[in-house]
C-alpha positions as CSV (number, residue, x, y, z in Angstrom):
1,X,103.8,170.1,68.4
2,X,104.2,170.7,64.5
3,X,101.9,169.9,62.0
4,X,102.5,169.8,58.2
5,X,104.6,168.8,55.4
6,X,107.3,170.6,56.6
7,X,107.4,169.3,59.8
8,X,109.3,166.9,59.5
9,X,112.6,169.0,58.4
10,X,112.1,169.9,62.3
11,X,112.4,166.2,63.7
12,X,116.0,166.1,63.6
13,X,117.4,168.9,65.4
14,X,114.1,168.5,68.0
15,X,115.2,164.8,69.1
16,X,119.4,166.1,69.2
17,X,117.8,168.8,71.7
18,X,115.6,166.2,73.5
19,X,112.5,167.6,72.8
20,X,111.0,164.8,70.4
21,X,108.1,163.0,72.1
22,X,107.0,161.4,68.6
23,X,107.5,161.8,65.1
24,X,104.8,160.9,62.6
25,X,103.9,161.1,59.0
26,X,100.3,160.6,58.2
27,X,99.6,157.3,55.8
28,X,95.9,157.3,54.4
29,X,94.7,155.8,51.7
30,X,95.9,157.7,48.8
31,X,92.5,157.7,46.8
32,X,90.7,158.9,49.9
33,X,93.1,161.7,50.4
34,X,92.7,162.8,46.8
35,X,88.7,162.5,47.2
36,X,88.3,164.2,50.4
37,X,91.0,167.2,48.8
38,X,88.9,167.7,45.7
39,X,85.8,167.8,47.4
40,X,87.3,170.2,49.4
41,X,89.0,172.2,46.8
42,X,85.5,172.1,44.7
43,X,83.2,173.5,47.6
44,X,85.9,176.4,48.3
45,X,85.9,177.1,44.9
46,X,89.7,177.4,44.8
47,X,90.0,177.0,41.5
48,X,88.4,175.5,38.2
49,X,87.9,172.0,38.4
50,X,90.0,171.1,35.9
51,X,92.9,172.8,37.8
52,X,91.8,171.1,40.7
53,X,91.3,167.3,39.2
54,X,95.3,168.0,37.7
55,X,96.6,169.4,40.8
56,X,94.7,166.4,42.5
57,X,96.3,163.7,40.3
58,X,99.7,165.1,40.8
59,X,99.9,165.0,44.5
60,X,98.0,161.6,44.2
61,X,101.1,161.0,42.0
62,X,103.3,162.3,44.4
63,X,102.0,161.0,47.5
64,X,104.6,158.5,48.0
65,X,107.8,160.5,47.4
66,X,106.3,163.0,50.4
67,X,106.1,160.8,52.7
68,X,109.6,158.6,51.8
69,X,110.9,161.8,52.8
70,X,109.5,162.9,55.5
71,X,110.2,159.4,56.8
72,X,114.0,159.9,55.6
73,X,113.7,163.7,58.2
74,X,113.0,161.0,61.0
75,X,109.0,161.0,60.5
76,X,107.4,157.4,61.3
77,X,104.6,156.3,58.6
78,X,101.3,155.8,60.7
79,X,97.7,155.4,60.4
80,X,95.8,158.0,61.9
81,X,94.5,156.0,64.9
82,X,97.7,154.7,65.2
83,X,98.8,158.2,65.9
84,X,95.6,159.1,67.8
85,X,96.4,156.1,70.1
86,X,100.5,157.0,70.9
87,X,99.8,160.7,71.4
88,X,97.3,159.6,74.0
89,X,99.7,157.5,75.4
90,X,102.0,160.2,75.6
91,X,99.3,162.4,77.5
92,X,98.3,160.1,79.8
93,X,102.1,159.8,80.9
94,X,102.9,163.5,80.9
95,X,102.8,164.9,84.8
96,X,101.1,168.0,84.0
97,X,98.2,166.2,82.0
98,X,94.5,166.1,83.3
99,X,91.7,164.6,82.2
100,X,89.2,166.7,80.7
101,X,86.4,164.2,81.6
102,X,87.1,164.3,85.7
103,X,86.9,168.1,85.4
104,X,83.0,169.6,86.5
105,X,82.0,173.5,86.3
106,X,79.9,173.5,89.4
């Protein structure tokens, strides 16, 4: 598993190895994104706030282009529960998966 926005320069050479389960490129709601990051960026104190609103408005900005390219790498745009939902498909699949649930400490 790879997470982040580089992953997706892996996707390629994963799948011609045969190791690619799923490729996906997180879609949200790019004024959520930018809330939830400045709230973020604020209580972390990262930097000033004016930094962080810029900085904020320019990867709002910029959202887009990200993710045409990481679905150009071989990414697939998704919701998050879209994703949620095909990774657990994959798990419930896979022959060395068990279900957490099923499992007691006696």
């Amino acid at each position: 598993m790879a997470e982040g926005i580089f992953a997706a320069e892996i996707v390629a050479e994963c799948r011609r190895r045969g190791l690619l389960a799923g490729a996906y490129a997180l879609r949200r709601p790019r004024g959520a994104t930018f809330v939830r990051r400045l709230a973020r960026d604020l209580s972390e104190q990262r930097k000033g706030p004016r930094v962080l609103v810029r900085r904020g408005l320019m990867l709002l900005r910029a959202e887009p282009t990200v993710l045409r390219r990481q679905t150009g790498l071989g990414a697939e745009a998704a919701r998050g529960r879209e994703v949620l939902r095909r990774v657990a498909g994959l798990l419930a699949g896979h022959p060395h998966h068990t279900d957490q649930s099923s499992n007691s400490s006696a």
